[in-house]
C-alpha positions, 0 to 999 in steps of 0.5 A, a space after each residue: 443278676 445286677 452286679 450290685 447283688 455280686 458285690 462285696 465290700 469290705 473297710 477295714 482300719 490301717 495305721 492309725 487313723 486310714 481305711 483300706 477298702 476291698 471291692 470283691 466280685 463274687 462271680 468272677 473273683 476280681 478283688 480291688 484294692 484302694 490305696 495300700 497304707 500298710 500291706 500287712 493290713 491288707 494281707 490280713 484282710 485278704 486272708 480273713 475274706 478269702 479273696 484274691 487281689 486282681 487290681 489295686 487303684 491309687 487315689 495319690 502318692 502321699 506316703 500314708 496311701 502308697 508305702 505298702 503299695 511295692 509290697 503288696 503287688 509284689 505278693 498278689 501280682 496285682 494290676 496297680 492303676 494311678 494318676 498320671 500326674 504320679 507316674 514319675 513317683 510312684 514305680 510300680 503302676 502298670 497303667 495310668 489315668 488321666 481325668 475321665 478316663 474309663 478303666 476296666 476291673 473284672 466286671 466293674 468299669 471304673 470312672 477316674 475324676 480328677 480332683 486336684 487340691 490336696 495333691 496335684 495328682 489326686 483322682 477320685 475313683 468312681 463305679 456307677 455300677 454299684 453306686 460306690 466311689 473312692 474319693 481318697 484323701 478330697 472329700 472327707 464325711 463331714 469335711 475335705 482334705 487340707 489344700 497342700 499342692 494345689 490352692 482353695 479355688 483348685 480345691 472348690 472346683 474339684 469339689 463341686 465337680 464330685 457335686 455334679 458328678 456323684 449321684 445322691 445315693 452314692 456310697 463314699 469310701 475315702 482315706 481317713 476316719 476324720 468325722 468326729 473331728 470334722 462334725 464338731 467344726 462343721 457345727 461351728 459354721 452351720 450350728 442351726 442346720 438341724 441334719 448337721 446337728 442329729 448327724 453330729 450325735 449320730 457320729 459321737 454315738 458310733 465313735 464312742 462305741 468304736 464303730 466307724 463312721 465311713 462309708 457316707 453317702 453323697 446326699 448326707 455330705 451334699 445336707 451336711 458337709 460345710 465345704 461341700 455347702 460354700 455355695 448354699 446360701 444359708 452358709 454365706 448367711 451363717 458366715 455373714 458372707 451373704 453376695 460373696 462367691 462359693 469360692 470364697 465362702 469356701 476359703 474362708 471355711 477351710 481357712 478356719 479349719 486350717 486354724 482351728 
């Protein structure tokens, strides 16, 4: 049996606007755990499946990710893996990870991409056995995080590398439900891009009912996501940016989020 067909996952909301995301194997047990924005969150999720947290992976040490991190391992005993990078802020990894880095989860290899722009130490989280990555706070749907350590150039090439990595038809779990915002400023920059526009109504449809908008896939950010789309040539001609570089068509996008 293909570990796809053992594989729970199960988002549920934390603080005001995060997610917290279990990954749970049914054969062996092992339960993972992105990020821990607020452990009785997270307890209550456990409870309410019934499943036991064996590891719990961190995407960055920002605080709206981490401050349920101490409280969390020290009731499941859980193995807590991060970026290297945070080592020093972060007390209670068992082990750390730099780019490429291949961990083992149970049954799940679990690929660690480095995609530094938001923070320094900021990894991505991908398990090509289920097709599921965890891009915490870099790729947003619909949009990216906002560039606080690193700077715009460090920001688009960590981007493009989810591009190259990431198949199509991979489902993307990340820190924040952010979409609606971020699909009315994509349609700022791409407002003739018919797939933006009928994901737009898609999204307002979802939210007004209260659902979320998350997990997305790689192939509806790669047909909609303004930031992930800087290289494509309609944008540089929606921006009237026609010969300039993605790097640059990507600054001015984000500059104008930033502004917005």
């Amino acid at each position: 049996m293909a570990l796809r067909d053992t594989t729970e996952i199960h988002q549920f909301p934390c603080l005001d606007d995060n997610f917290g995301v279990l990954v749970h194997d049914t054969d062996t047990g092992t339960t993972i755990a992105f990020d821990v924005p607020h452990a009785g969150a997270y307890e209550q999720a456990l409870e309410q499946t019934g499943w036991t947290l064996t590891h719990i992976l961190v995407t960055h040490h920002h605080w709206d990710h981490v401050q349920g991190l101490g409280e969390l391992k020290q009731k499941t005993g859980a193995t807590v893996i991060g970026p290297e990078r945070s080592r020093q802020k972060i007390a209670e990894f068992d082990q750390t990870v730099e780019d490429d880095d291949d961990v083992r989860c149970g049954p799940y290899e679990v690929k660690a991409i480095s995609t530094p722009g938001h923070t320094l130490d900021q990894i991505s989280w991908y398990i090509p056995s289920i097709g599921m990555a965890h891009t915490g706070d870099t790729l947003f749907s619909l949009g990216c995080g906002r560039v606080f350590e690193g700077d715009k150039e460090m920001m688009w090439s960590s981007l493009s590398k989810l591009l190259r990595k990431l198949p199509g038809d991979t489902t993307i779990y990340c820190g924040h439900e952010y979409t609606e915002a971020n699909a009315r400023f994509a349609l700022t920059i791409e407002p003739d891009n018919a797939d933006l526009k009928a994901r737009a109504e898609e999204v307002a449809a979802l939210r007004a009912k209260g659902a979320p908008t998350l997990p997305t896939t790689m192939a509806a950010e790669k047909a909609t996501n303004p930031f992930l789309r800087a290289g494509e040539a309609t944008v540089a001609a929606a921006l009237g940016m026609e010969g300039k570089s993605a790097v640059d068509i990507f600054t001015e996008i984000r500059t104008r989020k930033d502004n917005a």
